[in-house]
C-alpha positions in Angstrom: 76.8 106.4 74.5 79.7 108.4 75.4 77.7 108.8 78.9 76.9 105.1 79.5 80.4 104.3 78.7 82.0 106.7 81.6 78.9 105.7 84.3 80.5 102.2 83.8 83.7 103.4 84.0 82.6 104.9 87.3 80.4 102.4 88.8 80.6 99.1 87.2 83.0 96.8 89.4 84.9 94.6 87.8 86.8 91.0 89.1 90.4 90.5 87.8 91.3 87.0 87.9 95.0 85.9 88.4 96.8 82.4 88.7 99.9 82.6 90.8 101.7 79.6 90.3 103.5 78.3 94.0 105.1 75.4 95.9 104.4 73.3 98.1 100.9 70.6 97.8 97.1 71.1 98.7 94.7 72.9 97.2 94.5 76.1 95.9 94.0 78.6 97.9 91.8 81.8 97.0 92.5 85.3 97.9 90.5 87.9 97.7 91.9 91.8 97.8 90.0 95.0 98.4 92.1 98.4 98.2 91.5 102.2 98.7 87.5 102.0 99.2 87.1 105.6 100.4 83.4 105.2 102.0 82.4 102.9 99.1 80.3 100.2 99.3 78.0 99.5 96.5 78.3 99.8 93.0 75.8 99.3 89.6 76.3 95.3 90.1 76.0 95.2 93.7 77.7 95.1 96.7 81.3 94.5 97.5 79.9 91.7 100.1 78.2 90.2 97.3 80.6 90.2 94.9 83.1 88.7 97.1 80.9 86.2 98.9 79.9 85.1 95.2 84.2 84.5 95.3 84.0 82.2 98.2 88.0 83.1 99.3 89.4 81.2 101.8 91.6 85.1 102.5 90.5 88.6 101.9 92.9 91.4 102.4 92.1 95.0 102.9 95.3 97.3 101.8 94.3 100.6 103.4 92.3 103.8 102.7 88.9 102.9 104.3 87.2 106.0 104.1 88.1 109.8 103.1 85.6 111.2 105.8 85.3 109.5 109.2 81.7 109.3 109.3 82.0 106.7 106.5 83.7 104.5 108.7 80.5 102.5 110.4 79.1 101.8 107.2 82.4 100.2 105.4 83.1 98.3 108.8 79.6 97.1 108.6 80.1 96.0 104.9 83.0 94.0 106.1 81.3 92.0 108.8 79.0 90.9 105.6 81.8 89.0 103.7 81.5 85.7 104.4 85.6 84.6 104.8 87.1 83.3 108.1 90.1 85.0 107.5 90.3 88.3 107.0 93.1 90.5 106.7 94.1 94.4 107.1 97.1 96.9 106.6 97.0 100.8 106.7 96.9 103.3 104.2 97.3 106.6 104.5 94.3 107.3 104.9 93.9 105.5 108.2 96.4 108.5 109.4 94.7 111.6 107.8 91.3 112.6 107.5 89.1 115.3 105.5 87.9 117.6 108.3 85.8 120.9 107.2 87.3 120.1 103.6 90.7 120.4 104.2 92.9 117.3 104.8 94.5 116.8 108.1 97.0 114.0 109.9 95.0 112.5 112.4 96.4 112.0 115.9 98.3 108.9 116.8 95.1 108.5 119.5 92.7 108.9 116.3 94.2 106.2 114.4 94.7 103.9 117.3 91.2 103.9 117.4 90.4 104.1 114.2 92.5 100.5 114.2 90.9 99.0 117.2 87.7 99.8 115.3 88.7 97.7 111.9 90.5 94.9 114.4 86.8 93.8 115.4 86.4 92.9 112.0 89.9 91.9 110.5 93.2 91.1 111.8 95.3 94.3 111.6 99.2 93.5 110.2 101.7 96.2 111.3 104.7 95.0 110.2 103.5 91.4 111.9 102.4 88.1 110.1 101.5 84.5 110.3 101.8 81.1 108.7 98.2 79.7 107.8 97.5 75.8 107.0 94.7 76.7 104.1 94.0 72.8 102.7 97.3 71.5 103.1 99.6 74.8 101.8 101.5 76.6 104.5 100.5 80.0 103.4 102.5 83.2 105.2 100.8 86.4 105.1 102.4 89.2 106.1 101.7 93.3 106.3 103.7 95.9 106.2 103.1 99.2 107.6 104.2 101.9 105.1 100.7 104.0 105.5 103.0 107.4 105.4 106.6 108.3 104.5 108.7 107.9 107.5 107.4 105.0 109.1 110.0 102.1 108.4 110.0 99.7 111.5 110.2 96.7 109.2 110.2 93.2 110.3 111.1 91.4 107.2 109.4 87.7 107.0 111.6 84.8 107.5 109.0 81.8 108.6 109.0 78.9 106.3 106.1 78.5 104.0 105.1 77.1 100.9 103.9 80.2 99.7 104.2 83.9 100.9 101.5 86.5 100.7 102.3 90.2 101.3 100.8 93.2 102.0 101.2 97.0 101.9 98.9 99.8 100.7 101.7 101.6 99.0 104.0 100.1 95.8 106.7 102.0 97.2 107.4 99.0 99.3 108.4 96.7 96.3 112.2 99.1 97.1 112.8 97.7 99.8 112.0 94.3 99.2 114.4 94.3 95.9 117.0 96.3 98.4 116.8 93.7 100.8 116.4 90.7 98.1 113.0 89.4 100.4 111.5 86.2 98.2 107.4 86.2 97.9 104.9 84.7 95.5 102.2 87.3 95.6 102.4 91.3 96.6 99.3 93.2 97.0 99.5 96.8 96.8 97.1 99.8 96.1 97.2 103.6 96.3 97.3 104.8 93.1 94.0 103.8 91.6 95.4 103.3 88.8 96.1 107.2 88.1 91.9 106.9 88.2 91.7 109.4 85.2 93.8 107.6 82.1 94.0 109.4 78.8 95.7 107.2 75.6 97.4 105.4 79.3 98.7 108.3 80.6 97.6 109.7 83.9 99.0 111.8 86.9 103.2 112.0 86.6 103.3 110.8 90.3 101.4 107.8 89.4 102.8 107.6 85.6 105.8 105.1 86.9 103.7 102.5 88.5 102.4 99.3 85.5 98.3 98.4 86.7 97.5 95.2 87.5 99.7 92.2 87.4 103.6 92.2 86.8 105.8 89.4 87.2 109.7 90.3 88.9 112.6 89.0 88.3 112.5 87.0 91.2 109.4 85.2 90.2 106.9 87.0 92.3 104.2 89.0 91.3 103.9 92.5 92.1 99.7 93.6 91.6 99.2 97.3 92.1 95.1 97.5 92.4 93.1 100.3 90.4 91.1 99.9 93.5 87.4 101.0 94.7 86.5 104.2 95.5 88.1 107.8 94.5 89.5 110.9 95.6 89.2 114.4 94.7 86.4 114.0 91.7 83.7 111.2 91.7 84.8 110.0 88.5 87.1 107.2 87.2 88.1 107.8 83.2 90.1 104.6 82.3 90.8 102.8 85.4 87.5 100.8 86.3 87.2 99.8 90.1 88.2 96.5 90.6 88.8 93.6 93.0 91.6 91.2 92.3 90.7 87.0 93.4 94.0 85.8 93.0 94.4 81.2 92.8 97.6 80.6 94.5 97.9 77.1 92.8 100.3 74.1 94.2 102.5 72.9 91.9 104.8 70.4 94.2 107.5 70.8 96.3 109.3 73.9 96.1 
């Protein structure tokens, strides 16, 4: 039992649902986020394709950390071209700037990953510190990306276009500093990175993680801030307490803001 229960754990994806309240009118609009794949594609239930098709999201967003191993690469691109969403949407992790070479991890050259990006941009629309406004049904929807795939790089643009609602996006939580530092309004941020700890005993996990709430949290501003347990892992195969997931988040209309 004890066995079944952690192969779940492991490789049983699960679909968080989440209803983010906004302004402005139309119909809802559905996102779809992915985070921190690491060469992984299918799982006990299926694909990722198939479990986000089965969505039908008018946005998918990809928050970094593609693949551990580079050779991974053509397969998870190829998964990609299989979801069936106009609109879809990618920012770095760090991962997209270091690699596993012979074992060891390495930082990749700015020529690898500015390949590595032209690569993912035949499938998805890469945000490096960049946005757009989208009319989705009526609500004027920004989405915007930040770029904070490794310590040091801080070239933000912070998002001023007018929209009823504001989508962001950055691979790691660390972002949600500055935005309180620089008091930058949004409705939904997506983040990723620490899957979850990815080994959780009595909800306690990795100290560097340890700070960071799972899932869902509501600020004081009134956005939310959703850190993803995401879908693949690192170092060990295993996942003890923080299922993979995929978040479909409802940004619903509730008038004019």
């Amino acid at each position: 039992m004890g066995l079944a229960w952690l192969v779940a754990e492991t490789h049983w994806l699960r679909v968080v649902r989440l209803k983010v309240p906004v302004a402005g009118r139309g119909r809802a609009v559905r996102v779809v986020q992915l985070s921190d794949l690491h060469g992984r594609t299918r799982f006990l239930n299926g694909r990722i394709s198939t479990q986000v098709n089965a969505l039908k999201p008018d946005v998918v967003c990809v928050t970094g950390d593609l693949v551990s191993h580079q050779s991974d690469l053509p397969r998870v691109l190829a998964e990609l071209r299989r979801l069936e969403c106009p609109r879809i949407y990618f920012v770095p992790g760090n991962w997209e700037r270091e690699t596993l070479a012979q074992g060891r991890k390495r930082l990749m050259t700015l020529a690898e990953t500015d390949a590595l990006l032209r690569r993912v941009s035949r499938v998805a629309r890469v945000l490096l510190n960049a946005g757009e406004v989208l009319d989705i049904g009526g609500l004027r929807l920004l989405i915007y990306g930040f770029d904070n795939s490794l310590e040091g790089l801080d070239a933000y643009h912070p998002p001023i276009q007018s929209a009823d609602a504001r989508l962001l996006l950055a691979h790691s939580p660390l972002i949600i500093q500055r935005l309180r530092s620089e008091a930058l309004p949004y409705d939904l941020l997506l983040t990723g990175d620490t899957h979850g700890g990815q080994i959780r005993v009595l909800g306690r996990t990795r100290p560097d993680v340890q700070r960071w709430h799972v899932g869902a949290e509501r600020q004081v501003r009134g956005g939310v801030f959703y850190i993803s347990r995401g879908l693949g892992t690192t170092h060990l195969p295993l996942r003890l307490g923080s299922p993979p997931e995929l978040l479909c988040a409802d940004l619903v209309p509730s008038g004019p803001g």
